[in-house]
C-alpha positions as a printed Julia matrix, in Angstrom:
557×3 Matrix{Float64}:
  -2.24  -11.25  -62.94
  -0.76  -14.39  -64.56
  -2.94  -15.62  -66.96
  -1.07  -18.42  -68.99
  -1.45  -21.2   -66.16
  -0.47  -24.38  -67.5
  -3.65  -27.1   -67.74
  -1.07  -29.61  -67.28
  -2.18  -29.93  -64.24
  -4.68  -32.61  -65.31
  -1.91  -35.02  -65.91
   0.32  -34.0   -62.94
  -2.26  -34.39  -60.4
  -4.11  -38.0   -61.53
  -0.76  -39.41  -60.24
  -1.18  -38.42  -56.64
  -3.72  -40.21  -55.23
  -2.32  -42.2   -52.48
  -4.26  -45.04  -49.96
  -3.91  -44.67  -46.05
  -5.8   -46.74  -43.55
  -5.09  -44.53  -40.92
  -8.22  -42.6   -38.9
  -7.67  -39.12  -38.03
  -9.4   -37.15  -35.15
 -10.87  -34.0   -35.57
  -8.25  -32.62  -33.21
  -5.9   -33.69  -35.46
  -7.46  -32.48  -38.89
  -7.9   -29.17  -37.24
  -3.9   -28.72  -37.22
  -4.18  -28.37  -40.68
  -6.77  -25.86  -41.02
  -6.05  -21.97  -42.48
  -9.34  -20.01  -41.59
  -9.42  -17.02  -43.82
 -11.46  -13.8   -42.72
 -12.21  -10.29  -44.19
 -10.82   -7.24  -41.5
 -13.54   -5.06  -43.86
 -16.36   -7.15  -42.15
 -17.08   -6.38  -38.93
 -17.97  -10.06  -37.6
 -15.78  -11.63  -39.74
 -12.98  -11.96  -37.09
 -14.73  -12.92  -34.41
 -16.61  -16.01  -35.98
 -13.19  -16.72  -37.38
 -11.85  -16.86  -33.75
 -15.36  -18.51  -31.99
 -14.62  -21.52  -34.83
 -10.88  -22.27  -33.85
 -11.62  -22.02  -30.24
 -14.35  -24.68  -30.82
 -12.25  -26.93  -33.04
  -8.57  -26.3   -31.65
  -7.46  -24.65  -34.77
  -4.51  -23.16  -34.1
  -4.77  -19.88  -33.5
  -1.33  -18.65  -35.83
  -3.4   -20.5   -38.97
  -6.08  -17.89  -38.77
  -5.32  -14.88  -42.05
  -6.57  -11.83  -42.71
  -7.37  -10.44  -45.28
  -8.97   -6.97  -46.58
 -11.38   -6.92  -49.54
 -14.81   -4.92  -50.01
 -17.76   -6.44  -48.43
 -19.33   -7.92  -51.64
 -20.23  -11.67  -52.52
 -19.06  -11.02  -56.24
 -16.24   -9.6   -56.97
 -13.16   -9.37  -59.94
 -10.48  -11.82  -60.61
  -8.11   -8.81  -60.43
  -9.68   -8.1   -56.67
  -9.38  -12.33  -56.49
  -5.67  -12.76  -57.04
  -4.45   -9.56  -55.16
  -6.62   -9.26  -52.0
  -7.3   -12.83  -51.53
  -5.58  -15.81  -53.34
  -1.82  -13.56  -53.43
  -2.42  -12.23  -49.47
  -3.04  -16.09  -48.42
   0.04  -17.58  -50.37
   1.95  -14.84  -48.09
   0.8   -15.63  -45.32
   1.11  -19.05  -45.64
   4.61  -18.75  -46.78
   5.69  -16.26  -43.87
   4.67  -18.74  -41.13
   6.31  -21.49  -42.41
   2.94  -23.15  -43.63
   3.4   -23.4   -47.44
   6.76  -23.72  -48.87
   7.69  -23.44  -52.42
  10.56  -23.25  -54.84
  11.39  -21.66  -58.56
  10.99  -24.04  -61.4
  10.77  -23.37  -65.08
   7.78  -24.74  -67.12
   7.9   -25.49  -71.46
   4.68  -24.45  -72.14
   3.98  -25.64  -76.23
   2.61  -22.22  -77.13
   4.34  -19.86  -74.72
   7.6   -21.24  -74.23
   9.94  -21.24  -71.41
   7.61  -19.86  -67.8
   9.29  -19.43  -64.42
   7.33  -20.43  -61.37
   6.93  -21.93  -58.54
   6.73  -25.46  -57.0
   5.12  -26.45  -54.33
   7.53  -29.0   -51.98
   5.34  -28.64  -48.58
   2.22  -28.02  -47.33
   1.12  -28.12  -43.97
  -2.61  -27.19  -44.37
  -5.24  -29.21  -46.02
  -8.52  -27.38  -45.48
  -9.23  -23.52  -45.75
 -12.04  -21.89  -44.16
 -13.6   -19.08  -45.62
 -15.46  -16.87  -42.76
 -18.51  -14.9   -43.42
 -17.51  -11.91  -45.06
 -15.24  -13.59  -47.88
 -16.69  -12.81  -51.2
 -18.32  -15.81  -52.82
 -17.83  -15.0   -56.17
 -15.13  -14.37  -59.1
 -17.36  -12.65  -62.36
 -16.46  -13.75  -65.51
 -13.4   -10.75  -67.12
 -13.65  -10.04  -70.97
 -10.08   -8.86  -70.39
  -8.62  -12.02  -70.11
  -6.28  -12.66  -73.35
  -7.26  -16.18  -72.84
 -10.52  -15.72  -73.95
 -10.4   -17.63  -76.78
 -12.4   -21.02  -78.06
 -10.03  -23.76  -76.96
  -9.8   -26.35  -79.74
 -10.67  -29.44  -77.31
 -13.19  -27.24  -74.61
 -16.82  -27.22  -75.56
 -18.08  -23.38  -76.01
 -20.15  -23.82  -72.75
 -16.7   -24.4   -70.95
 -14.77  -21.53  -72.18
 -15.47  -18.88  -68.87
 -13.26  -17.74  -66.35
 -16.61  -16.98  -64.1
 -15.85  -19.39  -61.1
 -16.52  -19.49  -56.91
 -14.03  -18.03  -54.66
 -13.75  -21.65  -53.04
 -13.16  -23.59  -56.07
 -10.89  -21.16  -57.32
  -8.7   -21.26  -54.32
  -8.63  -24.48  -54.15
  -5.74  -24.86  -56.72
  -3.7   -22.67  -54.22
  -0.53  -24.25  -54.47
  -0.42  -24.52  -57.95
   1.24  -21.51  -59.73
   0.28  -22.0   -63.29
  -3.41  -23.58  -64.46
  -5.89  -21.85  -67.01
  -8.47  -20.01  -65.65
 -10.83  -20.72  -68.48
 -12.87  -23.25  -68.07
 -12.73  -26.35  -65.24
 -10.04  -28.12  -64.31
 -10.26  -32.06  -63.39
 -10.18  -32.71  -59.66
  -7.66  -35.52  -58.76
  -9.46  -36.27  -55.42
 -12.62  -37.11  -57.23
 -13.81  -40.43  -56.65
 -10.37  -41.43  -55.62
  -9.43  -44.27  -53.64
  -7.84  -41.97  -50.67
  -9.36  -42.03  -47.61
  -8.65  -38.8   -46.63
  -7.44  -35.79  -48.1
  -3.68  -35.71  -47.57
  -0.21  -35.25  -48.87
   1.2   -35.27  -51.28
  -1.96  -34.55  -52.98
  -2.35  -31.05  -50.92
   0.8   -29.89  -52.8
  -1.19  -29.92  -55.87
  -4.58  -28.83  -54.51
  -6.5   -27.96  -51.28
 -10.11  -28.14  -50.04
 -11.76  -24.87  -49.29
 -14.96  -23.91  -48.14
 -16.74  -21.91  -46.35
 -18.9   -20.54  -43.2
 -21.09  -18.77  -44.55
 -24.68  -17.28  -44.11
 -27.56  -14.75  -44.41
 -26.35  -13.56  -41.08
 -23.51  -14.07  -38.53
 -26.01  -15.44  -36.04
 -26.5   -18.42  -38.68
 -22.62  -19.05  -38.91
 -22.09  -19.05  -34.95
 -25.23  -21.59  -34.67
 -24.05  -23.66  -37.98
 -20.66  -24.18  -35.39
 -22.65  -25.26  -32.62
 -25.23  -27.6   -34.25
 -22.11  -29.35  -36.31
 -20.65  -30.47  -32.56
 -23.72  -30.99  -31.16
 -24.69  -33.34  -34.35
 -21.33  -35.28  -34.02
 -21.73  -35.94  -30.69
 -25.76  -37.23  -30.54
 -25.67  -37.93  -34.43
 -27.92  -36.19  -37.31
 -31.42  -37.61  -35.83
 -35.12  -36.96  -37.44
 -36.35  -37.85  -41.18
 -35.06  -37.94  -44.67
 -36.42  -36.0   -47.93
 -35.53  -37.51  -51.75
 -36.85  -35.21  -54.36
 -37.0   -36.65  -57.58
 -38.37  -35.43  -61.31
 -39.36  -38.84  -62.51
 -37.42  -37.19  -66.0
 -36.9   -39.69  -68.61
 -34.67  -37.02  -70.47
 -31.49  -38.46  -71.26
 -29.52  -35.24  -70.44
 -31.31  -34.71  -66.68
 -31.99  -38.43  -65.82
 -28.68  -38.86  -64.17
 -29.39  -36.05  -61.74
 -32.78  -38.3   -60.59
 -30.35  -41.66  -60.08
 -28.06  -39.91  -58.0
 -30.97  -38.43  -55.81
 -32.84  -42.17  -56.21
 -29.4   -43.75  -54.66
 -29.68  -41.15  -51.67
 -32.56  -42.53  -50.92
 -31.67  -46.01  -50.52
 -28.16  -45.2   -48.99
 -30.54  -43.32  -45.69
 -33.31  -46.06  -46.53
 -30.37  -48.41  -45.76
 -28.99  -46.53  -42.8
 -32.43  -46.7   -40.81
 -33.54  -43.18  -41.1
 -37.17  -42.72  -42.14
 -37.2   -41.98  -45.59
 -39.43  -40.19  -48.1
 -39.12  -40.4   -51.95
 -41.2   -38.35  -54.39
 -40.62  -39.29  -58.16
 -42.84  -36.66  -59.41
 -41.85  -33.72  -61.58
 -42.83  -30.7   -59.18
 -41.06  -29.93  -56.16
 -42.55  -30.92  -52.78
 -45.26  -28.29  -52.03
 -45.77  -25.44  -49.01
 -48.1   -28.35  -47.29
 -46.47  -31.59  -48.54
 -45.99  -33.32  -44.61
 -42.01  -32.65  -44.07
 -41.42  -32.88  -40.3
 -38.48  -33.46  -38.38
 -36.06  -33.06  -41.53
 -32.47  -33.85  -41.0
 -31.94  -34.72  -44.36
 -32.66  -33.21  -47.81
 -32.27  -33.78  -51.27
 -34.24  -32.32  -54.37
 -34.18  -30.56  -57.24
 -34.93  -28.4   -59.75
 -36.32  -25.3   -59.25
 -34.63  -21.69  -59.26
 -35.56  -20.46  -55.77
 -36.84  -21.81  -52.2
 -40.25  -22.75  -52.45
 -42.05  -25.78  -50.99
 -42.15  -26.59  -46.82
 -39.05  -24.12  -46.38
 -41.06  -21.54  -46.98
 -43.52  -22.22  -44.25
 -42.93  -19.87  -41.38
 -43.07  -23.13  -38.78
 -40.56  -25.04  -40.49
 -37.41  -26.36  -39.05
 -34.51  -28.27  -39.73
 -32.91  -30.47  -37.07
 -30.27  -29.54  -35.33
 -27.14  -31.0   -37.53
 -29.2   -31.12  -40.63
 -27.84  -31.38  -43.94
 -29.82  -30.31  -47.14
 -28.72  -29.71  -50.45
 -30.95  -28.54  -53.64
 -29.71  -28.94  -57.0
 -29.94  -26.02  -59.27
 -27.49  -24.18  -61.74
 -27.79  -20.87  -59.28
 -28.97  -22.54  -56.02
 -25.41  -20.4   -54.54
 -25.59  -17.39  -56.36
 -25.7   -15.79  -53.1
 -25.41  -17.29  -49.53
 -26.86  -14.08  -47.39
 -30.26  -13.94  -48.14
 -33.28  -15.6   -46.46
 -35.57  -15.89  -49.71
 -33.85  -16.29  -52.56
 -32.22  -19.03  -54.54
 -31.24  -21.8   -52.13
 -28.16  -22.13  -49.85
 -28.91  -18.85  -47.75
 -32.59  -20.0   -47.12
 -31.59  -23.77  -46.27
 -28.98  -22.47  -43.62
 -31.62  -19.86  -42.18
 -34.15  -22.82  -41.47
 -31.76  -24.55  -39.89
 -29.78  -26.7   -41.77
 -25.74  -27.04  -41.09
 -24.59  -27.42  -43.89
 -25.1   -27.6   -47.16
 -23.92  -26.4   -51.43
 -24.65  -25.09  -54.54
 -23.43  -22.95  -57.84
 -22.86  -19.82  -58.26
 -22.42  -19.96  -61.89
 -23.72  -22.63  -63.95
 -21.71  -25.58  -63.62
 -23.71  -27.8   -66.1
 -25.3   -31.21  -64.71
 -22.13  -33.42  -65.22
 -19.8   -30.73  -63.66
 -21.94  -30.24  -60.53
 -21.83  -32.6   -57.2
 -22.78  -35.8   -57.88
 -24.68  -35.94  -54.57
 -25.26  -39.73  -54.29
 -21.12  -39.8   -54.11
 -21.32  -37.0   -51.21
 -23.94  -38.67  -48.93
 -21.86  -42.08  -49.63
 -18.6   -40.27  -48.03
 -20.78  -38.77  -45.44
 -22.53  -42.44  -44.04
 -18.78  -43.7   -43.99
 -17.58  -41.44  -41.59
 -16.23  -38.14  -43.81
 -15.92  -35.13  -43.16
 -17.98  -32.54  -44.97
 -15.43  -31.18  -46.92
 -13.8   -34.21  -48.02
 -17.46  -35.47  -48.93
 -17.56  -32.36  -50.98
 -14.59  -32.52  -52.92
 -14.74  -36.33  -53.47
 -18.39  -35.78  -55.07
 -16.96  -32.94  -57.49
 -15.39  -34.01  -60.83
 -13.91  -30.15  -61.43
 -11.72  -27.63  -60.12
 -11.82  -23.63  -60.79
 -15.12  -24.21  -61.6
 -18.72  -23.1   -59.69
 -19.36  -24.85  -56.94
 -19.76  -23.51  -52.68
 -19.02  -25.54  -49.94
 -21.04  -24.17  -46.63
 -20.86  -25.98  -43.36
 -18.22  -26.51  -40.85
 -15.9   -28.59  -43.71
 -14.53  -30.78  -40.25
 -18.2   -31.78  -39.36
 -18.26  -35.96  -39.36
 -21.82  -36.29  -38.8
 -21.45  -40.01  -38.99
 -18.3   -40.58  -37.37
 -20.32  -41.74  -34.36
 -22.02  -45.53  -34.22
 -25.77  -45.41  -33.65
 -25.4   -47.44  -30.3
 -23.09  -44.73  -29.26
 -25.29  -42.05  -30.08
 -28.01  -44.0   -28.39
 -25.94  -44.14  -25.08
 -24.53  -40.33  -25.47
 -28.51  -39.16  -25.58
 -29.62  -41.37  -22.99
 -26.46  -39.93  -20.9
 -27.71  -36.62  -21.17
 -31.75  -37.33  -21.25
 -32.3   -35.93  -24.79
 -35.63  -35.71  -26.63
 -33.96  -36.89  -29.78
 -33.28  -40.33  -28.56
 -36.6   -41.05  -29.74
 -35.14  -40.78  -33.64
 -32.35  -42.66  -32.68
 -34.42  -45.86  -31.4
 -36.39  -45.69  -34.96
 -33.48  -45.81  -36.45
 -32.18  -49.28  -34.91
 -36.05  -50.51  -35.02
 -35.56  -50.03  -38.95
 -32.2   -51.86  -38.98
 -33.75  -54.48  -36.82
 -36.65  -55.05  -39.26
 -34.43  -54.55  -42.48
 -32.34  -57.17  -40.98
 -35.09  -59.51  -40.91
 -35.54  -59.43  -37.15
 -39.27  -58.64  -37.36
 -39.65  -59.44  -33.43
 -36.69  -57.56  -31.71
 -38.24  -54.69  -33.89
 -41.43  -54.97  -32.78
 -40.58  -55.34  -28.72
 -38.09  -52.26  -29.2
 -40.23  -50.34  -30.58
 -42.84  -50.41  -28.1
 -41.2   -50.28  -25.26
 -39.53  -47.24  -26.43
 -42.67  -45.84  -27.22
 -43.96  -46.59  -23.8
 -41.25  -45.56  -21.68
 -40.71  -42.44  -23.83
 -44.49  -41.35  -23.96
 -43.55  -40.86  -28.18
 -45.62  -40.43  -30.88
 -42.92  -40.63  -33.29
 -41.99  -44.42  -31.99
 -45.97  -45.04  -31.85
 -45.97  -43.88  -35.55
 -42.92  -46.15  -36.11
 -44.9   -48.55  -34.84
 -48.29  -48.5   -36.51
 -45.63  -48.45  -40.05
 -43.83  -51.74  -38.51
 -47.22  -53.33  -38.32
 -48.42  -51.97  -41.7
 -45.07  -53.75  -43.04
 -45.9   -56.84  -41.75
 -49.3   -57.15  -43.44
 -51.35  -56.5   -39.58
 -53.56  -53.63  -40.6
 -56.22  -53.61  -37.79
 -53.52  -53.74  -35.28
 -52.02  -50.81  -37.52
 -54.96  -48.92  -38.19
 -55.37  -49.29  -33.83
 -51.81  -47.72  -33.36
 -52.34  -45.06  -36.08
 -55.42  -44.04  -34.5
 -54.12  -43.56  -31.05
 -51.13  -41.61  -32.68
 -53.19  -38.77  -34.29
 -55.53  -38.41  -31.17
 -51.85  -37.5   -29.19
 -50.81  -35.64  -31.87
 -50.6   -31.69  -32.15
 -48.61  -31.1   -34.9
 -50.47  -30.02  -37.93
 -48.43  -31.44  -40.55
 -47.44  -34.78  -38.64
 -51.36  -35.32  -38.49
 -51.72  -35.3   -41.83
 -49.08  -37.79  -42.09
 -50.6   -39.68  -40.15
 -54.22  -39.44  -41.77
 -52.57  -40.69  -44.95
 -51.09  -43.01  -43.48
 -54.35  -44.38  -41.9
 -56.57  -43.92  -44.98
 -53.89  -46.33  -46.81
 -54.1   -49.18  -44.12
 -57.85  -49.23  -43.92
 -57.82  -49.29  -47.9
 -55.86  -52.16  -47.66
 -58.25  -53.71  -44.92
 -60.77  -53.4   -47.84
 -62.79  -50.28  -45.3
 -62.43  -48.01  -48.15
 -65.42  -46.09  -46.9
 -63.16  -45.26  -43.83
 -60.37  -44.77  -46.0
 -62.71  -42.09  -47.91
 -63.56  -40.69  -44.57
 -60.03  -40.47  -43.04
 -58.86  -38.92  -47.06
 -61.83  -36.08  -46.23
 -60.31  -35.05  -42.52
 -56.86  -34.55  -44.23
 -58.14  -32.58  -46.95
 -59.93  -30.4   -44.27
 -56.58  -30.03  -42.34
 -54.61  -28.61  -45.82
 -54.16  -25.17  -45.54
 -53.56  -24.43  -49.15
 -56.86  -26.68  -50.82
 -54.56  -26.85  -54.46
 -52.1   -28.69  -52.69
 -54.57  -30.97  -51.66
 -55.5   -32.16  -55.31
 -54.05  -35.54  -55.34
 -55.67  -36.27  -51.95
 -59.06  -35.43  -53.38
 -58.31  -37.81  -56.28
 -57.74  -40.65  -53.99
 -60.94  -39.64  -52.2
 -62.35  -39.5   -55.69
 -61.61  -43.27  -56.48
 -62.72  -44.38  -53.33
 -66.01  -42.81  -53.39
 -66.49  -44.08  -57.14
 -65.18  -47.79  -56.19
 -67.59  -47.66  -53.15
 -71.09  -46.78  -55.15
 -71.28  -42.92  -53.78
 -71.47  -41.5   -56.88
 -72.86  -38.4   -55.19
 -69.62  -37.73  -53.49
 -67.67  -38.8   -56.13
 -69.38  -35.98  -58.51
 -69.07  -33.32  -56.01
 -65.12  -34.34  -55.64
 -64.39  -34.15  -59.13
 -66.05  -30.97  -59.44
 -63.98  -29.67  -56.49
 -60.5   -31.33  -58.41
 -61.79  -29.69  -61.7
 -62.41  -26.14  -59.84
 -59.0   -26.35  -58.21
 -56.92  -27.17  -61.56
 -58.26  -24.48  -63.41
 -57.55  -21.93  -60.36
 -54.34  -23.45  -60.77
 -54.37  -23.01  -64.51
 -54.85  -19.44  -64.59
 -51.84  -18.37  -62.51
């Protein structure tokens, strides 16, 4: 193992960023795809194979290696079963060709290696069975405090993906991250020369192979009809210094989706949404900060949409990718979503996705990958890519999605129309809006355009006609936690109809329909103030003693 890589590299590679214009399809990306699998695994090579078929990736770019079936492994089992066996391969079929070269390294002198002069591959795969992660080796003679590296930095602990992402690059340091050239660059793509320097790996990845194969599936079925359904912005309201980044980039999300049509929800509270907060129809997700899934994932009903993409910030929300319950990334992709990230290390807030950047790629037409990379400041560092890292989720106009699900007569259509009846109305075309919106609801017998709807006229300052619409909605309406939407929602427009005795009432049904009654504590406050503003000061005692009850059960676990 070579450990005196040169960190040069931060100076060689901030000079390749080039500008192209030019749109690539994804039949034409997929020519430069390497899918990487593990022979030890026994549906490694047959997810490898299902994924090229569906893409058109050739089928001489698929490499095998052998490694144990672990997700962490050592950076002696990284560099000679994975990172050396790729570079082989690569070189024997013509994909990756290098030459000698001599580096002056200040400290060691004189270093023979190797240049990179062509690349023909600009995205690795990483099929399930890949380990995920390199552990940190107190062997390393490197392992020394580095006179300009913060303490925190000086590790050699990184992801397989990251790691391998400086692939054509002989010599780098090991300890510590490396800055990433694509970063926030000006390319619009991923391309050479810069893939002589660097390439983007991720990987498909899961708590089982029947996840991966259906991750595949929902990424072309998403392209085609489009990511359709609601959008989830989880916030900590910090106003620490060190952590209130991590809420702006979340808070920018939100208006990026706001601004893109979808429906949108934005909690600026410091705990997490809870088991019974009223997520439905989730195609998008954003929160943070807690170690492991918890909130309306864990619900046994719950459901991403098909396409979905979900990300939760955390320092080990990817510590491992093949479990159901614990930390993050395996329990996202097991509810549904296609694709998503996280550490496997800690990466420290500033070092971590900066996820505003990623969803701004997305909404412009990225692919996943590229998304991923260009929201990433560092390089052998901690960070997993999972998802199909081709997958344009927004490479497709609305209208067009609108026409490809009316084509084919699909139920989602109904998200789609929301969508343009929120442009319509953000674009100040109040009446268009309105006339979409219920004729769509109409001819497509939907509750979620009659919800859409009752919120139009609740924008526009109509509150009986709203409170009308809302009504009708939860008397059609089945699902339990769309109800309770829905109740809220009616409670607010008859409190701003100054009926806050009906508001009370309506607050009362959706505290009856909350399975968990402590999640139901800020409802019962609002149904406290209500009864108090109103003169029922009998109610308003019995609620408080109710709220006072429930925070002390709270209290004592």
């Amino acid at each position: 193992m070579n450990v005196a890589r040169c960190r040069k590299l931060w100076v060689v590679l901030a000079a390749c960023a080039v500008v192209s214009t030019r749109i690539l399809c994804a039949d034409d990306l997929a020519q430069r795809v390497l899918i990487v699998y593990n022979a030890e695994v026994a549906d490694s090579k047959p997810l490898a194979e299902y994924y090229a078929q569906k893409r058109g990736v050739p089928t001489n770019q698929l490499c095998e290696i052998r490694i144990r079936d672990a997700e962490t492994i050592t950076r002696r089992e990284f560099d000679d079963q994975i990172r050396e066996p790729i570079l082989e391969f690569m070189g024997r079929r013509g994909l990756l060709t290098q030459q000698p070269r001599t580096l002056e390294d200040p400290l060691l002198g004189k270093i023979p290696s190797l240049q990179t002069v062509a690349n023909k591959i600009s995205y690795v795969v990483l099929m399930y069975g890949v380990p995920l992660r390199i552990d940190s080796d107190p062997s390393i003679i490197e392992k020394v405090q580095t006179a300009n590296m913060p303490k925190q930095f000086n590790r050699d602990e990184a992801s397989v993906e990251s790691e391998l992402a400086l692939l054509p690059t002989a010599h780098y340091s090991v300890l510590g991250p490396l800055r990433n050239p694509f970063y926030g660059s000006g390319m619009s793509r991923f391309e050479s020369p810069l893939n002589r320097q660097m390439v983007l790996v991720g990987r498909l990845d899961g708590p089982d192979h029947t996840v991966v194969r259906r991750m595949i599936d929902d990424a072309l079925t998403a392209e085609h009809y489009g990511v359709q359904g609601r959008a989830y912005f989880d916030a900590r309201g910090t106003k620490d210094k060190a952590y209130v980044v991590g809420d702006d980039w979340i808070k920018a999300s939100y208006r990026m989706f706001r601004d893109a049509g979808y429906e949108c929800d934005l909690d600026e509270t410091e705990p997490v949404f809870d088991q019974d907060y009223p997520m439905t129809d989730a195609a998008i997700y954003a929160g943070w900060y807690t170690g492991g899934v918890t909130g309306p994932f864990v619900r046994e009903g719950f459901r991403f949409k098909p396409g979905a993409i979900a990300y939760h910030l955390h320092s080990s929300s990817g510590q491992s990718v093949r479990t159901r319950d614990s930390f993050w990334v395996g329990p996202l992709l097991a509810k549904g979503a296609a694709a998503t990230m996280g550490n496997v290390f800690e990466p420290y807030l500033s070092l971590s996705p900066h996820i505003d950047m990623f969803f701004k790629r997305l909404l412009e037409g990225g692919v996943f990958l590229e998304a991923g990379y260009y929201s990433q400041p560092a390089l052998s560092w901690q960070t997993t890519f999972v998802g199909d890292p081709l997958y344009r989720p927004f490479a497709v106009s609305l209208d067009d999605q609108i026409a490809n699900l009316e084509a084919d007569n699909k139920p989602d259509r109904e998200w789609a129309y929301v969508r343009k009846v929120n442009l319509l109305m953000r674009g100040g075309e109040e009446l268009k809006a309105e006339a979409l919106c219920r004729a769509k609801a109409e001819t497509l017998s939907s509750t979620i355009l009659q919800e859409n709807l009752g919120d139009l006229l609740h924008a526009t300052y109509r509150d009986k006609e709203a409170i009308k619409v809302y009504g009708q909605t939860i008397a059609r309406t089945t699902e339990l936690y769309h109800k309770i939407r829905l109740f809220g929602k009616l409670a607010a427009a008859y409190e701003r109809d100054e009926q806050p005795k009906l508001a009370l009432a309506q607050y009362e049904q959706l505290i009856a329909l909350i399975p968990n009654p402590k999640n139901a504590i800020g409802y019962y406050r609002k149904a406290h103030d209500l009864a108090f503003a109103t003169g029922d000061n009998a109610t308003a005692k019995v609620l408080q003693a109710r709220i006072d009850e429930l925070l002390k059960e709270t209290e004592k676990k």
